[in-house]
TORVEX-689219 format. One line per 4 residues: their letters; for each residue x, y, z of N, C-alpha, C, O. Coordinates in steps of 0.05 Angstrom, whole numbers. Each point is the difference from the previous one (the first is absolute). Layout:
A = X/Y/Z/X/Y/Z/X/Y/Z/X/Y/Z; ... $
END
This chain:
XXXX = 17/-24/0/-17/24/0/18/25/0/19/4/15; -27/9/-32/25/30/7/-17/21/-4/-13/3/-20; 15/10/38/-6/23/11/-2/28/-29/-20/13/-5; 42/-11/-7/0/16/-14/-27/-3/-29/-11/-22/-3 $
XXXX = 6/40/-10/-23/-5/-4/-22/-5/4/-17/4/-17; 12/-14/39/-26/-20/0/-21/25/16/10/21/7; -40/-26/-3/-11/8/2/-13/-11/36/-3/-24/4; -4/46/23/-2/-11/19/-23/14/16/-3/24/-2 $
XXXX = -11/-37/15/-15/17/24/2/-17/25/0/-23/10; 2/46/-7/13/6/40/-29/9/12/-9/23/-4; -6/-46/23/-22/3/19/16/19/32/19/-5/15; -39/24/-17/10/15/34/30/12/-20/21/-11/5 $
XXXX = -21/34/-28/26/1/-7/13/34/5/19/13/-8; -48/-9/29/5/29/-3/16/8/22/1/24/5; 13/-40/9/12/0/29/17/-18/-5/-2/-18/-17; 28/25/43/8/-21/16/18/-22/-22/15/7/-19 $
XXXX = -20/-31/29/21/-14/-17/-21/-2/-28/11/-5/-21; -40/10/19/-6/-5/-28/5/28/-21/-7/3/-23; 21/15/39/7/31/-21/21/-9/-5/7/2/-23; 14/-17/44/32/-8/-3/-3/-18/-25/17/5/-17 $
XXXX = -39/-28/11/8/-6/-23/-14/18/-18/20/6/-13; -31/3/6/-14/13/-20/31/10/-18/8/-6/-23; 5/25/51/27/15/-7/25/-30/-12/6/-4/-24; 2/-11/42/11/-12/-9/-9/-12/-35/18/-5/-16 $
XXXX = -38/2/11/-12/-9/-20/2/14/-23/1/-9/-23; -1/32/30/10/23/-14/27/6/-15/5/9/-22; 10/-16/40/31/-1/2/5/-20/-12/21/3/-13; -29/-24/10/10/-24/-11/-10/-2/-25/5/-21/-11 $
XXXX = -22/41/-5/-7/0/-23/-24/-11/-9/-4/-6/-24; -16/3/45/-25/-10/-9/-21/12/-21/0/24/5; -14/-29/-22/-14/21/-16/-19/6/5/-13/11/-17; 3/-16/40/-30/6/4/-4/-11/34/-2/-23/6 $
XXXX = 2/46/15/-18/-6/22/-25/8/8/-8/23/4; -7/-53/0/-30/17/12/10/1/36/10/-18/13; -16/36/-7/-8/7/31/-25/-7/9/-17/15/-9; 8/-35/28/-26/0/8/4/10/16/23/2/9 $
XXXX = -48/14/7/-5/21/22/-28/4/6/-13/12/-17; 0/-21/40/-29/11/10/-12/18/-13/-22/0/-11; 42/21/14/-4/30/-25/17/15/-17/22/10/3; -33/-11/-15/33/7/-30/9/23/3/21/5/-12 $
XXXX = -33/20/33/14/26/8/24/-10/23/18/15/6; -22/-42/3/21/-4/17/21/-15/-17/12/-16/14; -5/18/-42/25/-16/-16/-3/26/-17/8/-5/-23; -16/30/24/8/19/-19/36/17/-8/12/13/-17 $
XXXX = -10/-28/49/31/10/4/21/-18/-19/20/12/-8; -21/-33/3/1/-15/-15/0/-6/-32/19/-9/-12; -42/17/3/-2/12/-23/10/24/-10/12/-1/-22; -14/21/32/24/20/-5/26/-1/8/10/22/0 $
XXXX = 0/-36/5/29/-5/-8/3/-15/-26/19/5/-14; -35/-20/7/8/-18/-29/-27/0/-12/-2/-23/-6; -20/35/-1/-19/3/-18/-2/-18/-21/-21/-13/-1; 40/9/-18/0/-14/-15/3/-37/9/-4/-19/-16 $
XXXX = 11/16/42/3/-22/6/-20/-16/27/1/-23/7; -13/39/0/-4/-2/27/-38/1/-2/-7/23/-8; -11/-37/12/-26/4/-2/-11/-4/26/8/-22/7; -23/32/12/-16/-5/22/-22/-5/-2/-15/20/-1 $
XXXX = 2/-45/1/-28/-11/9/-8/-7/28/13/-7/19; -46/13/-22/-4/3/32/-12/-37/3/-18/-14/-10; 40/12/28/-2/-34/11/-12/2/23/7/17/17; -31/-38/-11/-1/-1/32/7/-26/2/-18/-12/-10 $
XXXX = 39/-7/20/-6/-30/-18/-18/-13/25/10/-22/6; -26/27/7/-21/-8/12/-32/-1/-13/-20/-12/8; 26/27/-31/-34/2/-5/18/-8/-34/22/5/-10; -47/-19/2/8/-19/-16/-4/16/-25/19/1/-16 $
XXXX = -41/9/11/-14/23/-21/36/26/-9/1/18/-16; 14/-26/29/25/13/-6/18/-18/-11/13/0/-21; -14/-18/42/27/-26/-12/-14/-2/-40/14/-7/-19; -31/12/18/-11/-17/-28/4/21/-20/6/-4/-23 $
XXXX = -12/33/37/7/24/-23/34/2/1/11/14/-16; -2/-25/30/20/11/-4/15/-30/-17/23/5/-7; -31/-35/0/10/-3/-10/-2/2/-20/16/-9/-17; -50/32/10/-1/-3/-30/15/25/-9/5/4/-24 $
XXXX = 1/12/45/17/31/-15/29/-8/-4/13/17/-11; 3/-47/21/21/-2/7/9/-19/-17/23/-8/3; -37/0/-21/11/-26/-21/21/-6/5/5/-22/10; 15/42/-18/27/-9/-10/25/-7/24/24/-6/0 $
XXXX = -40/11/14/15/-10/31/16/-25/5/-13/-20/5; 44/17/-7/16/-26/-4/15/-1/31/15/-19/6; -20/40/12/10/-14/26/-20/25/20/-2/24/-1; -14/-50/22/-12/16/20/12/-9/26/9/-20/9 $
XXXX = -13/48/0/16/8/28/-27/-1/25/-17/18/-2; 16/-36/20/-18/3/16/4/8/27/5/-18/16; -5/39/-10/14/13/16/-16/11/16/11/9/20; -42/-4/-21/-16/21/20/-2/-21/23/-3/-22/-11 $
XXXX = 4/20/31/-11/-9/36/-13/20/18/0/25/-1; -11/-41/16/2/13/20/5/-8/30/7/-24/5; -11/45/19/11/-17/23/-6/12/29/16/13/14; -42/-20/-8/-15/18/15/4/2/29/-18/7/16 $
XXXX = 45/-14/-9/6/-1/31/-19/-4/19/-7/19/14; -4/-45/-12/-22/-25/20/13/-20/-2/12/-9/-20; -16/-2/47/7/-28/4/-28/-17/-13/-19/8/-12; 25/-32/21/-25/-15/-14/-20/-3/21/-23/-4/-7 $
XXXX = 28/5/32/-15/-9/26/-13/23/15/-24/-4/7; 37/30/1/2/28/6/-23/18/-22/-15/18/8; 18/-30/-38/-11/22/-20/-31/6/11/-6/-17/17; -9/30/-20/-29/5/8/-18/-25/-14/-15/-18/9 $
XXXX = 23/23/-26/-16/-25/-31/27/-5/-14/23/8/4; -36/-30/-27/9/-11/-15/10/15/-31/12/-8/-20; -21/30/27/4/25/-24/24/8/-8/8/6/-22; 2/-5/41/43/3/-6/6/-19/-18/6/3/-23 $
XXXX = -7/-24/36/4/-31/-5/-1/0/-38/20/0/-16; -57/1/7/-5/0/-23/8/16/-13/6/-6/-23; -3/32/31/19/13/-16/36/-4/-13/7/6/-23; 7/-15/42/17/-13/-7/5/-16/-19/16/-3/-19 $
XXXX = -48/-13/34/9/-32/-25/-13/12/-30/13/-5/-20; -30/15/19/-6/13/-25/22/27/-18/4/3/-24; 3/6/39/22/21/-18/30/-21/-6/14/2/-20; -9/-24/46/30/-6/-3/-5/-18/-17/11/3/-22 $
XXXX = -36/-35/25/-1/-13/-20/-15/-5/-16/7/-17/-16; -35/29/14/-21/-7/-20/9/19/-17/2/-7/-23; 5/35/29/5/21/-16/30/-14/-35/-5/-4/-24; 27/3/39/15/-16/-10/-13/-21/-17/-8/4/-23 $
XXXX = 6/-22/33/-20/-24/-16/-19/7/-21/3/-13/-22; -25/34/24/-6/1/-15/19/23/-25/3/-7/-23; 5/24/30/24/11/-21/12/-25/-22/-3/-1/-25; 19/-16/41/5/-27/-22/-20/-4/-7/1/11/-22 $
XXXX = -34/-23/25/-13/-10/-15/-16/21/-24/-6/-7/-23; 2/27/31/6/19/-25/17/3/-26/-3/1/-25; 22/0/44/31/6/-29/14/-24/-2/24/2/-3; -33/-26/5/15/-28/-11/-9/6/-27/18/5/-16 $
XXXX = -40/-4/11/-10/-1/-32/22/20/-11/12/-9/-20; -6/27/24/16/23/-7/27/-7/-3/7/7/-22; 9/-17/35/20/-5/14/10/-22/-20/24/-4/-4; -46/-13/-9/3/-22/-11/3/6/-30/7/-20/-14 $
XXXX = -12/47/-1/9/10/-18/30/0/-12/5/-6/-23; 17/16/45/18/0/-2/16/-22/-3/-8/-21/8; 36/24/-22/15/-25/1/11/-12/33/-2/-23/9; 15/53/5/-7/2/31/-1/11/14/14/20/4 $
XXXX = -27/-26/6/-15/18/29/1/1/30/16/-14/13; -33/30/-2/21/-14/34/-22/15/25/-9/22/-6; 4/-28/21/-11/1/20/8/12/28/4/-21/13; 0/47/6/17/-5/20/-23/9/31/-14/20/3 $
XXXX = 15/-36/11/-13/3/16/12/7/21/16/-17/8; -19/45/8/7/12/20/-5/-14/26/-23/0/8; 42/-12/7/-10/-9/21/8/3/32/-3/24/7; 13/-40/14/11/8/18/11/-27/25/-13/-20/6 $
XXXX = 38/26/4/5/-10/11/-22/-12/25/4/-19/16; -19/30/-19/-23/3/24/-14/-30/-19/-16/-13/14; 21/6/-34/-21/-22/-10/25/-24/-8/-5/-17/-17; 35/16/32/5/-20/5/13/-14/28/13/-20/5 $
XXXX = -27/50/15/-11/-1/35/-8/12/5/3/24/-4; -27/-43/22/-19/15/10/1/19/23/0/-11/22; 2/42/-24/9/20/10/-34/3/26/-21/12/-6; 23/-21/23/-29/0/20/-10/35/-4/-22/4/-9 $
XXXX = 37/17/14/-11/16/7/-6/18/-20/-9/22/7; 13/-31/-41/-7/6/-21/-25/-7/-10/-8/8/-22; -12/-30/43/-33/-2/-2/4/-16/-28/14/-20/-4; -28/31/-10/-17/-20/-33/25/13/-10/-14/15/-14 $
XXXX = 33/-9/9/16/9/-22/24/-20/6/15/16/-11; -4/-30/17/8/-20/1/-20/-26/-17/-1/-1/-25; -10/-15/38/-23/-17/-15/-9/6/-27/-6/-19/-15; 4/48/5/-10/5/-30/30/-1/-12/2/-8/-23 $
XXXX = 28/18/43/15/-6/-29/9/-31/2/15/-9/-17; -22/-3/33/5/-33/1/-19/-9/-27/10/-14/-18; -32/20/19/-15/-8/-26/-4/19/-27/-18/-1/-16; 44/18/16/5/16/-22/28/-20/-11/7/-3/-23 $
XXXX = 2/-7/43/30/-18/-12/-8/-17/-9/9/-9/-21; -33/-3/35/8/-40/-14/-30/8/-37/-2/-8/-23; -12/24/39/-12/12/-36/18/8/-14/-2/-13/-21; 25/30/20/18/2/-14/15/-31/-11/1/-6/-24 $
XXXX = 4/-1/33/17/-31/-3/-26/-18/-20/7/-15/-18; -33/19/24/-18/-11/-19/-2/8/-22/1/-15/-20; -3/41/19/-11/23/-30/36/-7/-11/5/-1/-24; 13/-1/40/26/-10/-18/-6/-24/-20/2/3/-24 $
XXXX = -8/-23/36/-11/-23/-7/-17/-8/-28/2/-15/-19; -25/39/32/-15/-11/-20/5/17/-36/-9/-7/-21; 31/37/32/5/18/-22/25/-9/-22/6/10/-22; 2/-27/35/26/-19/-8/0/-4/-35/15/8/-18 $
XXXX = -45/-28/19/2/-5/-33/6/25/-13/19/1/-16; -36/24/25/0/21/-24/30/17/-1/4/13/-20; 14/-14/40/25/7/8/-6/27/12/18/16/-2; -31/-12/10/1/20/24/6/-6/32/-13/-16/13 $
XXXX = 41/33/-2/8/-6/22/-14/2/19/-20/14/-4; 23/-23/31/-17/20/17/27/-1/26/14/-19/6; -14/43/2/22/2/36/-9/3/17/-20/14/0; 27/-24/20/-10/14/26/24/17/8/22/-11/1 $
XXXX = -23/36/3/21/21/23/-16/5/14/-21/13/-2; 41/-33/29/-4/7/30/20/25/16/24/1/4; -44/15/1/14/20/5/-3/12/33/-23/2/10; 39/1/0/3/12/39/-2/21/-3/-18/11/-13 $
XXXX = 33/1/24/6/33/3/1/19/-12/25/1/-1; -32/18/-11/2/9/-23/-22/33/10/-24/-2/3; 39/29/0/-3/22/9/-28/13/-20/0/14/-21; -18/-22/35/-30/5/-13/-23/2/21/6/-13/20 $
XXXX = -29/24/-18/-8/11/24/-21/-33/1/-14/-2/20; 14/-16/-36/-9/-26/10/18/-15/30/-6/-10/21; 34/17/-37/19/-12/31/5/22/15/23/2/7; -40/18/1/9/4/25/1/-3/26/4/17/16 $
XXXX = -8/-32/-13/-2/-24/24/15/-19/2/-4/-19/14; 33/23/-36/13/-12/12/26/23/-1/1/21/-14; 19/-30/32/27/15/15/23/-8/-12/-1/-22/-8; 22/33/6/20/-10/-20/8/3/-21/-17/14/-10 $
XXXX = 34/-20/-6/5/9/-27/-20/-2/-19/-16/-18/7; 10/27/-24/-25/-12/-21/18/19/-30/12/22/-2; -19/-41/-15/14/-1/-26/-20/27/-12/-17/11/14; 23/-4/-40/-13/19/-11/-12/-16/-24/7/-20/-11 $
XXXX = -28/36/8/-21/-16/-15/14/-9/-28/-5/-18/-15; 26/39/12/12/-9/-31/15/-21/-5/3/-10/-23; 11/-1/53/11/-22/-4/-16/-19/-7/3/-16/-18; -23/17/34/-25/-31/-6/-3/-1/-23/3/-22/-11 $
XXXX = -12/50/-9/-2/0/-25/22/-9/-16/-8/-11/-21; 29/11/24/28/-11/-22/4/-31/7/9/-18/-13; -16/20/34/4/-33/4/-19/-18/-9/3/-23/-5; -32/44/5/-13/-19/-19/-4/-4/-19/-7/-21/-10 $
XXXX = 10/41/0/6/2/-41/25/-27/-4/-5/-22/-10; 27/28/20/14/-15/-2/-3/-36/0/10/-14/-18; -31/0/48/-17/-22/6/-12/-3/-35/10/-15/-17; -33/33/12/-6/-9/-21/4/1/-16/-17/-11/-13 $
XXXX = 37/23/-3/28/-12/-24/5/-21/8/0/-15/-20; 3/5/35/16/-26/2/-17/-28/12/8/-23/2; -36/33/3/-22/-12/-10/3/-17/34/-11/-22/3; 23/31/14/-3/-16/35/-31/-4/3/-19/12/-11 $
XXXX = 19/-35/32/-11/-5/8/-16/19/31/-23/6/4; 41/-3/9/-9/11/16/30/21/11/23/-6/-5; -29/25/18/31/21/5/-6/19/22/-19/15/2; 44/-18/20/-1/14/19/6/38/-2/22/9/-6 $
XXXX = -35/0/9/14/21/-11/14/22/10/10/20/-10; -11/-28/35/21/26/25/17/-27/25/0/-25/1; 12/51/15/10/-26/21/-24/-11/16/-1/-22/12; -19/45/-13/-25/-20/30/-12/-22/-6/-5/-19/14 $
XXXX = 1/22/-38/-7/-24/-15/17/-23/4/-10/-20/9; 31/21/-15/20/-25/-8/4/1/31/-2/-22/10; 8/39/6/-8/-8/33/-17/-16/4/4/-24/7; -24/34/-12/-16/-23/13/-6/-21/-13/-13/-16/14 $
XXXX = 18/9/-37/5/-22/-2/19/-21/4/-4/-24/-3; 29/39/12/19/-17/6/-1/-9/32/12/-19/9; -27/37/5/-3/-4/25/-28/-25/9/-2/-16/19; -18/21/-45/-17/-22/13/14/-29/-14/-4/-23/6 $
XXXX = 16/30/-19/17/-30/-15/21/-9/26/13/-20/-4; -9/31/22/35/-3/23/-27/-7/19/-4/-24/0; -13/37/14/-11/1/23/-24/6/1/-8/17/15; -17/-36/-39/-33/14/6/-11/6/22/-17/17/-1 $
XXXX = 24/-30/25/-20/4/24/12/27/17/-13/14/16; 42/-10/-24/10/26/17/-17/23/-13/-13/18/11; 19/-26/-41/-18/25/-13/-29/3/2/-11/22/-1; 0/-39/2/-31/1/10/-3/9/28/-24/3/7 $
XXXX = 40/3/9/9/-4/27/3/36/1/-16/13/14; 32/-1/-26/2/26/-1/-19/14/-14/-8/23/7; 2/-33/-23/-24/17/-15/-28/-1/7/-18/10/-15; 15/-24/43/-24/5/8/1/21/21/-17/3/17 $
XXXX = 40/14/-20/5/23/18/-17/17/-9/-18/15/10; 31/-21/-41/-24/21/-10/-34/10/11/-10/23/-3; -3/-44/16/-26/3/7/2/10/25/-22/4/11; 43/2/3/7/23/26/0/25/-17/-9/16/17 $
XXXX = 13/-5/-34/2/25/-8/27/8/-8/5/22/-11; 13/-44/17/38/-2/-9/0/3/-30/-5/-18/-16; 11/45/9/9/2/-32/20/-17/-9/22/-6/11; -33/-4/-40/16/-19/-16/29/13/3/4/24/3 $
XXXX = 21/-49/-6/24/23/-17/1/-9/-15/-19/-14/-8; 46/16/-8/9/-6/-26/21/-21/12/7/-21/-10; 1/34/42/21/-15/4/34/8/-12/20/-15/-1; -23/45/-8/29/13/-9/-5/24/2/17/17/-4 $
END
């Protein structure tokens, strides 16, 4: 899959790590980014810098009556970026209702999910294509005091690993980047170093060139995974601090 040329939309791209790729995407020579955004006055900043390259449609990818216009405004779309979440700071037990909860699981994985089932048909045009799904260290441990956002990106990974599966014949990739720390007003709740959104973005352009399977993309990440691989129960063990009110670190 290479980046240059090809044509991309970035869900949630008007911020944060989904503007970082928009830009990176930019930089690396793409010919065409759509920006999805709730509202297209919030990706205008965007479009005026590159006019000729840069288009903003208004995505909600929760209401479906959008996922569908936008794949019919987006034909030519050869790599989608699924990048919008959300992350409503409730535990699962503590929350009032179950309303946090569904929100989560609907923006982190039905939202996603259905994006692929939209633009496979699309995707399947090309000779190749590629898929990258934004995800989080939080969905390969379960972080207690992160509530439903943990559990929705647990079932945003192993859907990713399926929609890989089943997109295979037509040669469209799909990634998972698991991503920790990363200086965006979603992590602020956690303490410690946090990467800048542009690194997440180069590292993942990079993942899908080279067509990975799945990619850590900062140190918190590859922390914690190397820590629940040495010691799961220590780490389950500390991270239920979290539900005292003990802010996450990075741990550097």
């Amino acid at each position: 899959m290479k980046i240059k040329d090809c044509v991309a939309l970035v869900t949630g791209g008007n911020r944060g790590i989904g503007e970082a790729f928009v830009r990176a995407l930019l930089e690396r020579g793409a010919r065409r980014v759509y920006v999805g955004s709730r509202e297209i006055a919030n990706a205008e900043h965007l479009v005026r810098e590159a006019p000729d390259r840069v288009t903003a449609i208004r995505l909600d990818v929760t209401n479906p009556d959008h996922v569908a216009q936008a794949a019919e405004d987006c034909g030519d779309v050869s790599l989608l970026i699924n990048n919008a979440g959300a992350f409503c700071m409730q535990t699962l037990l503590r929350a009032p209702d179950l309303s946090s909860a569904r929100q989560e699981m609907e923006i982190n994985y039905f939202a996603p999910l259905a994006m692929c089932r939209a633009f496979a048909p699309i995707l399947a045009r090309h000779e190749e294509s590629a898929i990258a799904n934004v995800l989080s260290a939080g969905g390969i441990v379960a972080v207690p005091g992160m509530g439903g956002y943990s559990p929705s990106k647990f079932a945003a990974r192993a859907m990713t690993t399926c929609v890989r599966a089943e997109l295979a014949p037509q040669n469209t990739h799909v990634t998972a980047l698991i991503v920790g720390s990363v200086d965006t007003r979603m992590a602020s709740h956690v303490e410690g170093f946090k990467e800048a959104p542009s690194t997440i973005a180069k590292v993942g352009l990079k993942a899908i060139e080279r067509r990975a399977d799945e990619v850590d993309t900062d140190y918190m990440a590859l922390d914690v995974r190397a820590s629940s691989a040495r010691d799961p129960k220590a780490q389950e063990m500390m991270l239920r601090r979290s539900l005292s009110g003990d802010r996450v670190s990075t741990g550097r």
